[in-house]
N, C-alpha and C positions, 0 to 999 in steps of 0.2 A: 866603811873601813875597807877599801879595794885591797891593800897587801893584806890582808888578813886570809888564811887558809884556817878550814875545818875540814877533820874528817869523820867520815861513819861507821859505825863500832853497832856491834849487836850483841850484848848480853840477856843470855836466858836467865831468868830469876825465879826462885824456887820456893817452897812453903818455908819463909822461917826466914828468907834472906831480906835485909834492910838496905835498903838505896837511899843514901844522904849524898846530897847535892847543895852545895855551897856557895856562895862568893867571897871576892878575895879580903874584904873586909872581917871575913868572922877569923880568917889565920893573920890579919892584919891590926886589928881590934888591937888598943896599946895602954898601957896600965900608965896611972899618975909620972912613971918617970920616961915614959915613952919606948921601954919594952914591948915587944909584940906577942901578941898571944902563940903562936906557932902551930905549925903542923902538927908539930909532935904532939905538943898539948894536945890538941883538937882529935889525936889518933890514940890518945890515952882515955879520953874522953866517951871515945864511941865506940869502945871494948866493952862495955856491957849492954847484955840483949836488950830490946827495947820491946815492953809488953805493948805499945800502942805507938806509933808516928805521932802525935802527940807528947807523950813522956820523953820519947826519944830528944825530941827538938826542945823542948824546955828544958831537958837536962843538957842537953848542949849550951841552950841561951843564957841559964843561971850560970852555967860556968864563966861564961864569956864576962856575963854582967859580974861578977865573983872578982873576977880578974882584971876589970877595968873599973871599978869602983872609983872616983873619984875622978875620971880621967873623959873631957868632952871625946865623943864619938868624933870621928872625921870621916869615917868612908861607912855605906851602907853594912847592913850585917842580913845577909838573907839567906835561909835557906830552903828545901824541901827534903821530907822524909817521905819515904814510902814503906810500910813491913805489907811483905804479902803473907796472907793471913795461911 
């Protein structure tokens, strides 16, 4: 993808801070009438502390699965968690 530009960003993360990293499909994700799950869902969602990167991402993923119940997937749903311990 040559027009494509990235830049580089450096965040310090600290005992207790969670990194969830996405793709467009998990705020894309679209329920039986073709509503989108949305950001905001998605930032209501990852308001509570997450005891393990594990718990974190499955509460994310039942939501998701919650919310699109009935409804064929069309785009990837991926993401990663990281809690530093």
């Amino acid at each position: 993808m040559p027009e494509t530009s990235f830049f580089l960003n450096t965040v310090h993360l600290e005992a207790g801070d969670t990194l969830f990293l996405y793709t467009d499909g998990v705020v894309e994700a679209r329920d039986k009438r073709g509503k989108e799950y949305t950001i905001e869902r998605l930032m209501e969602c990852v308001k509570t502390e997450a005891g393990s990167a594990a718990e974190y991402s499955e509460r994310i993923f039942e939501n998701v699965r919650k919310f699109t119940t009935g409804a064929d997937q069309h785009d990837d749903i991926t993401a990663l968690t990281v809690v530093i311990p």
